[in-house]
C-alpha positions in Angstrom: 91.8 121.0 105.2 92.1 117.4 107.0 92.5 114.5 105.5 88.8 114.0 106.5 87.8 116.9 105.0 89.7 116.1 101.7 88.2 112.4 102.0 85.1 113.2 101.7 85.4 116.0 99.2 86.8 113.5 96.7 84.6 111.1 97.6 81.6 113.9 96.5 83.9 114.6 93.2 84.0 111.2 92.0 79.8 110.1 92.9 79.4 113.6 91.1 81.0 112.1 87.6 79.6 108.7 88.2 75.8 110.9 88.3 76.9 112.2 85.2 77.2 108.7 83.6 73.9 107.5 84.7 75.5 104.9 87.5 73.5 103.5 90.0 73.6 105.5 93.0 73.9 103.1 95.4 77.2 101.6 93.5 78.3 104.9 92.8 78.6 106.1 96.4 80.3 102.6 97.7 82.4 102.8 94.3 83.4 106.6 95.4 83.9 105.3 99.3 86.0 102.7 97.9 88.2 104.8 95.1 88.8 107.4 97.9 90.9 104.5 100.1 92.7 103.5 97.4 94.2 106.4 96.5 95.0 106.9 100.0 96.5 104.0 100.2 98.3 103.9 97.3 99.9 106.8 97.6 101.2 106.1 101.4 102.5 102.6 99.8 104.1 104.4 97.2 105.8 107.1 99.6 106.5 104.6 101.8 104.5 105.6 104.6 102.6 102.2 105.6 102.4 99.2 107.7 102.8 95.8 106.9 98.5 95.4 107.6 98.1 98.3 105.1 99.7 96.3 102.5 96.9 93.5 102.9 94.4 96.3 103.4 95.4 97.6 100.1 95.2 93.9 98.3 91.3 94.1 99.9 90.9 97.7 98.8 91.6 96.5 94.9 89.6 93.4 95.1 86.7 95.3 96.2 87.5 98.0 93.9 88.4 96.1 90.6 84.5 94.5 91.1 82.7 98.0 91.6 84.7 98.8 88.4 83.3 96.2 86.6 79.9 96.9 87.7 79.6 100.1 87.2 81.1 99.6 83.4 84.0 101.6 83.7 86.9 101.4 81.3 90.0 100.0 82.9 93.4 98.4 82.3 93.4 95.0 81.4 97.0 94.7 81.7 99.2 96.3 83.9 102.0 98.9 82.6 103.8 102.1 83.7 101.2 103.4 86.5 98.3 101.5 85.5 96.5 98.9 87.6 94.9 96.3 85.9 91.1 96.5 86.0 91.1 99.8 88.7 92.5 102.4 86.5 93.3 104.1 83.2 96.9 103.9 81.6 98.2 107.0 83.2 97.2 105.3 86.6 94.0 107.3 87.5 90.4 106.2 88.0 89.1 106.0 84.6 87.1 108.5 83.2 87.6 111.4 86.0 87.4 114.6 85.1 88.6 115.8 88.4 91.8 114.1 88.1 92.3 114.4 84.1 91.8 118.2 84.1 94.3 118.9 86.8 97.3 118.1 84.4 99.7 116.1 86.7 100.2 112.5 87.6 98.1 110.6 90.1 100.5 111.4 92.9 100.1 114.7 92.8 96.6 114.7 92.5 95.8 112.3 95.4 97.5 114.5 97.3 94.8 116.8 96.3 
């Protein structure tokens, strides 16, 4: 599978739990496009494997991401601790309330790399 391909499976896994919670679909799907980025990008920061304009892409990525967050409700972080990040994800450092990622049993890493 290419990253392509894995892109936009997970961005059809995470609109697919947002259905499931009622969210507006138009917020779901840019909240999905969003989410997938960020844990692209987060794991190639964490591994290592960026530039120096992905770093500031990243900074964008949560901005944009922390306020789809708070639109769509979700239940986030408010403080920042272990693999958390404050107002994106859950305390175990994964986008809160996915199933997808929850049910798979590992850390984020592992399960961004899908």
């Amino acid at each position: 599978m290419t990253s392509t391909e894995a892109r936009a499976n997970r961005v059809a896994a995470i609109q697919y739990y947002l259905s499931n919670m009622n969210a507006d679909p138009v917020v779901a799907r840019r909240y999905a496009l969003v989410a997938s980025r960020f844990e692209q990008l987060r794991l190639a920061l964490d591994r290592g494997r960026t530039t120096p304009a992905d770093g500031a892409r990243y900074r964008e990525v949560c901005a944009t991401l922390r306020a789809l967050t708070r639109e769509l409700g979700l239940k986030a972080v408010t403080v920042g601790t272990g693999e958390a990040i404050p107002g994106i994800t859950d305390t175990d450092g994964f986008l809160p309330g996915d199933p997808q990622r929850l049910f798979m049993g590992v850390d984020w890493r592992s399960a961004a790399e899908g």
